[in-house]
C-alpha positions as CSV (number, residue, x, y, z in Angstrom):
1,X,-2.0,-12.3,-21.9
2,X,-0.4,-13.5,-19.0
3,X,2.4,-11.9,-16.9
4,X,5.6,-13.2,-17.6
5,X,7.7,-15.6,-15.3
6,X,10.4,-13.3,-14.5
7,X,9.7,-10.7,-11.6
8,X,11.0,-7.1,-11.6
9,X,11.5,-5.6,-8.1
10,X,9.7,-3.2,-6.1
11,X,10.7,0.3,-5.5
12,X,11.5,0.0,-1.8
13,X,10.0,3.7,-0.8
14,X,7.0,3.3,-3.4
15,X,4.4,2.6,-0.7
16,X,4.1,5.3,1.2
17,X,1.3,8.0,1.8
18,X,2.9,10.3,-1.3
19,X,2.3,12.8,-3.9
20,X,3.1,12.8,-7.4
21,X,6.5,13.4,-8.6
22,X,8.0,15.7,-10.9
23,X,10.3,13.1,-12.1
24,X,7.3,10.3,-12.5
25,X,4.6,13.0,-14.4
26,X,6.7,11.4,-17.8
27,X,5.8,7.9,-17.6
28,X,3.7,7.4,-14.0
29,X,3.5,3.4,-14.5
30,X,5.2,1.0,-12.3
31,X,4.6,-2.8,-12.3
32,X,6.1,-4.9,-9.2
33,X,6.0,-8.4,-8.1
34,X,5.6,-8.7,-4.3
35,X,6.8,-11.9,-2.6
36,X,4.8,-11.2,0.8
37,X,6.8,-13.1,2.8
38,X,9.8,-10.9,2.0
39,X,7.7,-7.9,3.5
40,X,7.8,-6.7,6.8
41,X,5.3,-8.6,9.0
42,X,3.9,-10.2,5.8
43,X,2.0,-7.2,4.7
44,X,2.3,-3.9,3.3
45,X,1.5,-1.8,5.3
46,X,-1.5,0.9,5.4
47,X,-1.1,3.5,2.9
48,X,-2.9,5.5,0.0
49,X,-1.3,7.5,-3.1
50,X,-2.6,9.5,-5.9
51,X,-2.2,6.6,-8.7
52,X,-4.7,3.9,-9.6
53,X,-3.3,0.2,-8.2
54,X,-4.3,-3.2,-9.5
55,X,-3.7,-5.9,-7.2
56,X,-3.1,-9.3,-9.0
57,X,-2.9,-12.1,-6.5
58,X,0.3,-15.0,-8.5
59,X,0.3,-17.4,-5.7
60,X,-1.5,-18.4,-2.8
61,X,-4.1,-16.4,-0.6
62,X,-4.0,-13.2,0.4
63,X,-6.4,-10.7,2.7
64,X,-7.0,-7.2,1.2
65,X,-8.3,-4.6,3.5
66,X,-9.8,-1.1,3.3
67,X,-11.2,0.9,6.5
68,X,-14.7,-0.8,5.4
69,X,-14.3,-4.3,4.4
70,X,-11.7,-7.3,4.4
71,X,-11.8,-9.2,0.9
72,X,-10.1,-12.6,0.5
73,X,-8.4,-12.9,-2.5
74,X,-7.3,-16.6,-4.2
75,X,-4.6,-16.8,-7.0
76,X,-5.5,-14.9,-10.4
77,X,-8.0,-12.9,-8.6
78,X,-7.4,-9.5,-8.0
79,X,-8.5,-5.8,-7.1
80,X,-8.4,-2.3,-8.2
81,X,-8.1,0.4,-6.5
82,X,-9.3,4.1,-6.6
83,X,-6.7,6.6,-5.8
84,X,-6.4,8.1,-2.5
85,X,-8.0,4.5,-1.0
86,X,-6.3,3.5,2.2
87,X,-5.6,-0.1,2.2
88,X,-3.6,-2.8,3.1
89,X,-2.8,-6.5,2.2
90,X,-1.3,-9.5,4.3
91,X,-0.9,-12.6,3.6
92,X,-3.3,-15.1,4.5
93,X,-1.7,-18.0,5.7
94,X,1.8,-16.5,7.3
95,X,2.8,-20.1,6.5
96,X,2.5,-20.4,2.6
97,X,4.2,-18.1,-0.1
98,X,1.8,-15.6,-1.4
99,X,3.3,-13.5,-4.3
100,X,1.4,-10.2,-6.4
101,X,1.6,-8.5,-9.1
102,X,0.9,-4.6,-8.1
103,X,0.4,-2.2,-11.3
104,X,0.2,1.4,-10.3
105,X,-0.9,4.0,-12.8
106,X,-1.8,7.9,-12.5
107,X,-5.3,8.3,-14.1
108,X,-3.8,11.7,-15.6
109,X,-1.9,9.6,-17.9
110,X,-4.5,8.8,-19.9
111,X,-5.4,12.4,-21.0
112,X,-2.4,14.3,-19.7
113,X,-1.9,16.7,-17.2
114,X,-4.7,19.5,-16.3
115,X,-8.3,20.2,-16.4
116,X,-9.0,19.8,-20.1
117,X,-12.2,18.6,-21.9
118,X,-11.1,14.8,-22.2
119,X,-10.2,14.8,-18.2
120,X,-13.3,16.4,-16.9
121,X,-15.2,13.8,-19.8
122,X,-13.8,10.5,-18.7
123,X,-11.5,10.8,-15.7
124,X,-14.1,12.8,-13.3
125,X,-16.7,10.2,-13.2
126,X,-14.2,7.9,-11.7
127,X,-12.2,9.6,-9.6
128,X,-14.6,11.8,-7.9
129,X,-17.2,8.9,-7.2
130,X,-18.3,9.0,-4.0
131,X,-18.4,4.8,-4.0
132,X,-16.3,3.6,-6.2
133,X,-13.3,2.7,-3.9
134,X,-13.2,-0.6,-4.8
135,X,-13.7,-3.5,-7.2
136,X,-13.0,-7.3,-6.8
137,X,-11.6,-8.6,-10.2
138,X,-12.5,-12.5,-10.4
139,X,-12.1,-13.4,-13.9
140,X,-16.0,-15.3,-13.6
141,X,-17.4,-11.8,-14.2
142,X,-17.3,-10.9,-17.8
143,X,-16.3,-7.2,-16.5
144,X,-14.0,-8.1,-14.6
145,X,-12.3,-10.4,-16.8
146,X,-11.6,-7.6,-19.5
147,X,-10.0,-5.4,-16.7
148,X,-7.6,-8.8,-15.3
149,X,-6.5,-9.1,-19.7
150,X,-6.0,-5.6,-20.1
151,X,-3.4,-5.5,-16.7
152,X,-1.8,-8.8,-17.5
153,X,-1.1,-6.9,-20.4
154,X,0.4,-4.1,-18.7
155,X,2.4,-6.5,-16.7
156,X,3.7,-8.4,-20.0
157,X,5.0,-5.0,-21.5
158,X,6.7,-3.5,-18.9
159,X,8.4,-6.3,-17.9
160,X,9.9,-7.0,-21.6
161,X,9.7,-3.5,-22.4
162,X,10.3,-3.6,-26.1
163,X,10.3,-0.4,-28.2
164,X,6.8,1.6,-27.8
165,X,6.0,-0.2,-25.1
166,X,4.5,2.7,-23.3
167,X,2.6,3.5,-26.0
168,X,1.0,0.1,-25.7
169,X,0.8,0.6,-21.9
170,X,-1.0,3.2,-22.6
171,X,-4.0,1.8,-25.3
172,X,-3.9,-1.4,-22.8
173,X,-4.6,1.1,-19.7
174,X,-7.3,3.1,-21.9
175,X,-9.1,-0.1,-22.8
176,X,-9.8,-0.8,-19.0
177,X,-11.0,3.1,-18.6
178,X,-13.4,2.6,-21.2
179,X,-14.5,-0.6,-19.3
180,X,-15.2,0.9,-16.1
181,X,-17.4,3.7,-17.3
182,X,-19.4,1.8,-20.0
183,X,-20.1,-1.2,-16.7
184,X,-19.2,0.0,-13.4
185,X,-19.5,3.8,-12.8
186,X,-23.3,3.7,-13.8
187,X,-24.1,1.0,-11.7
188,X,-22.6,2.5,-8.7
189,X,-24.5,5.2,-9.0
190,X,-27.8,3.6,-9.3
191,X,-26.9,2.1,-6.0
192,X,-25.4,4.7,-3.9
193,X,-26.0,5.1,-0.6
194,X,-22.9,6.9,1.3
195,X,-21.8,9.7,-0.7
196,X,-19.8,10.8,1.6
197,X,-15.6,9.8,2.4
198,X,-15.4,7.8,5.3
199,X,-14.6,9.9,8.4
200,X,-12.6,7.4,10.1
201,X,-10.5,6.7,7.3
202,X,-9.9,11.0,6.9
203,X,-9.3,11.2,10.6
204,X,-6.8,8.0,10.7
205,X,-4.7,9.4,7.7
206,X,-4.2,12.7,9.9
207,X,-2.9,10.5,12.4
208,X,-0.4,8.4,10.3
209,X,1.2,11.4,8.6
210,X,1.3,12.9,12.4
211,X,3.2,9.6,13.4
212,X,5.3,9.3,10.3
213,X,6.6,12.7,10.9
214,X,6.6,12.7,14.8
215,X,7.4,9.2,15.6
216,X,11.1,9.8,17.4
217,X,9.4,12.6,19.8
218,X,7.5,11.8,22.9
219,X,4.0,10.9,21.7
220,X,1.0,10.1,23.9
221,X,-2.6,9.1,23.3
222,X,-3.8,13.0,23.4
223,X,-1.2,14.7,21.9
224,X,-2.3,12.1,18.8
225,X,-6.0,12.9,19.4
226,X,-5.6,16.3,19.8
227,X,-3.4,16.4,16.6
228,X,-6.6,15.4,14.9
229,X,-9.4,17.5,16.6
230,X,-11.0,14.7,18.4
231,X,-11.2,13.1,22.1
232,X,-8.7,9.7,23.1
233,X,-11.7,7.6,22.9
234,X,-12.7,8.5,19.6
235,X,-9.3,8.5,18.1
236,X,-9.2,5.0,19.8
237,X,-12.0,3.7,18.1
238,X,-11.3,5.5,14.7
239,X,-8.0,3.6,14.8
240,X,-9.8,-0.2,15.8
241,X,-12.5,0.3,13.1
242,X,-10.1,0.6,10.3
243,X,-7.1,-0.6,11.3
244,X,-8.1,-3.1,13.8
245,X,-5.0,-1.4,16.1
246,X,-5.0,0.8,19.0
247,X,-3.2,4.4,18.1
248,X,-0.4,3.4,20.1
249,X,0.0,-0.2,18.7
250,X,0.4,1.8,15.3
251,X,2.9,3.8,16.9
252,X,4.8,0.7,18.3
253,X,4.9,-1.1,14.9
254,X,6.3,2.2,13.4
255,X,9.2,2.2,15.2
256,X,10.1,-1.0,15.2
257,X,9.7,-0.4,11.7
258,X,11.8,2.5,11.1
259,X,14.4,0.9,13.6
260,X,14.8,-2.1,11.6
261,X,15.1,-0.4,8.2
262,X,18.1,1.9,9.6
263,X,19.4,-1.6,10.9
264,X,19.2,-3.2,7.3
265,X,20.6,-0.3,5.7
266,X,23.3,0.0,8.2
267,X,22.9,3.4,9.6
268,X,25.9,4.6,12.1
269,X,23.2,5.4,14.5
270,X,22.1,1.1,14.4
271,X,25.6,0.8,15.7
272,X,24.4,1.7,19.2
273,X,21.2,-0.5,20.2
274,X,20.8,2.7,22.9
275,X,21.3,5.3,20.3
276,X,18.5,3.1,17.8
277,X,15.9,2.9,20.4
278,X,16.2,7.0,21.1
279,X,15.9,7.8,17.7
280,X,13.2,5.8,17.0
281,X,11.5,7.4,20.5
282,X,11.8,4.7,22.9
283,X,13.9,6.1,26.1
284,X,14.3,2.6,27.5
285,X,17.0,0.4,25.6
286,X,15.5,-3.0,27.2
287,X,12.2,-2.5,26.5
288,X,12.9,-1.2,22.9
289,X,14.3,-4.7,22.7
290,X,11.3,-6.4,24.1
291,X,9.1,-4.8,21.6
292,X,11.5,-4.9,18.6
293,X,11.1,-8.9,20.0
294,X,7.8,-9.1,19.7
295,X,7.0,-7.8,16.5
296,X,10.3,-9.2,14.8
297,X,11.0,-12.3,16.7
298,X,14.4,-12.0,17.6
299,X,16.1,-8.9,19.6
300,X,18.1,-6.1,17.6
301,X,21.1,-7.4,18.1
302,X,20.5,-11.0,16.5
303,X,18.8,-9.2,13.5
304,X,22.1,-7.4,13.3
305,X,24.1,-10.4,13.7
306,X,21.7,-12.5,11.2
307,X,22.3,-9.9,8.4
308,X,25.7,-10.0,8.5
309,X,25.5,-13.7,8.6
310,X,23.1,-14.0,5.7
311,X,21.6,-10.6,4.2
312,X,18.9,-12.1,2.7
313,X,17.9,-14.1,6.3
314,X,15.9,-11.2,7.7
315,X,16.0,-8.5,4.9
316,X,12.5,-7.3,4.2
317,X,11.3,-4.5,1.8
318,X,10.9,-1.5,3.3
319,X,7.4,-1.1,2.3
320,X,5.0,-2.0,4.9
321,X,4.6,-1.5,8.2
């Protein structure tokens, strides 16, 4: 079944480093279609979350990255995702229109909430494998193929949403469980090596979530290291292995982040360029400009002015970073 024409839109604070909702434990399935070149930078940014994602590329090329490994992905290929997985994906060509389909799931869906005899049967094996991070979905592989059908399926349902369509969500969602443990889980484990969660990857989410909450304040190189239990050389090259960025380049593209959201959303403090760059923690207003420059290509003020202009001309969705 393929998705159908018609694109819903994402939840603009969906991708962030989260927990579970109350409010989402009822029906934890979401189904987006992501125009890259409406996101900030072209990508969304580096993240992880307690649901399942499956990653359908629509339209062009795009590049999917973990802290391990870079995969290229063409149209109707995808990949899924284990929870908890930091990743990130760009667009390949900044140039040409890339567009996704994301579906995003909690496992605990399947066999409801708790340690019962059906989770610790069928939801353990996956979620607690050491390897399975992972999986490239190219509709060649037999496997694979079965996974791509059951998710275009999801797509199809949730976009229509016609009565009982969670319930079909749901039989859809089981078939792909049932897929992964009869074909992939047991090969995995015949070929583990690493049993063990990256380290760079558990040392650079510390550092996001200390950014994400600290970003306005003063930061320097070893208050971030030291915020993490490690030297400023080490946190450095955590930080280029699996993000390819220094820790302050991170911190950089934060704030220009959060600075633009409160510009697009018109925040009183946006008002006042000055005000903007101290709440985002710069304590120079020209070189706040420089940088928001840099990243954005165009100062504050014309992103201001282009908004108002046209709001679709440099509106992005606040997902990425």
């Amino acid at each position: 079944m393929q998705p159908p024409s018609t694109p819903s839109n994402p939840d603009p604070n969906y991708y962030t480093n989260r927990t579970l909702t109350d409010t989402e434990i009822g029906y934890p399935v979401h189904v987006y279609f992501i125009e890259l070149a409406k996101m900030y930078m072209q990508r969304i940014r580096w993240h992880w979350h307690p649901e399942f994602e499956v990653i359908i590329v629509n339209h062009g090329e795009a590049d999917f990255f973990t802290d391990d490994k870079k995969i290229r992905l063409k149209a109707g290929q995808g990949i899924l995702i284990n929870q908890n997985t930091m990743h990130s994906i760009q667009s390949a060509d900044p140039d040409a229109s890339c567009n996704l389909y994301s579906t995003i799931f909690h496992p605990s869906f399947l066999f409801g909430y708790g340690n019962t005899v059906m989770s610790g049967k069928y939801l353990s094996p996956i979620l607690s494998s050491p390897v399975f991070r992972t999986m490239l979905l190219d509709e060649q592989d037999p496997v694979a193929e079965k996974i791509l059908d059951a998710i275009n399926s999801v797509i199809a349902v949730n976009m229509t949403k016609k009565y009982g369509y969670e319930l079909v969500t749901k039989s859809y969602l089981c078939q792909l469980w049932v897929t992964l443990l009869e074909n992939v889980i047991p090969q995995n484990v015949k070929t583990y090596k690493n049993g063990s969660l990256s380290l760079d990857e558990s040392r650079v989410k510390e550092a996001i979530l200390y950014i994400e909450s600290h970003y306005a304040e003063h930061i320097t190189l070893d208050e971030l290291a030291s915020s993490i239990h490690i030297s400023k050389s080490e946190c450095c090259r955590c930080f280029k292995r699996t993000l390819e960025l220094t820790p302050i380049e991170y911190l950089m593209k934060y704030r220009i982040f959060r600075a633009a959201s409160m510009i697009q959303s018109d925040d009183p403090i946006s008002h006042s360029i000055s005000e903007l760059a101290f709440s985002v923690g710069f304590n120079n207003a020209s070189y706040f400009n420089k940088v928001f420059k840099q990243y954005l290509k165009c100062t504050p003020s014309e992103f201001k002015k282009n908004l108002k202009q046209d709001p679709t001309s440099n509106s992005f969705d606040m997902m990425t970073i």
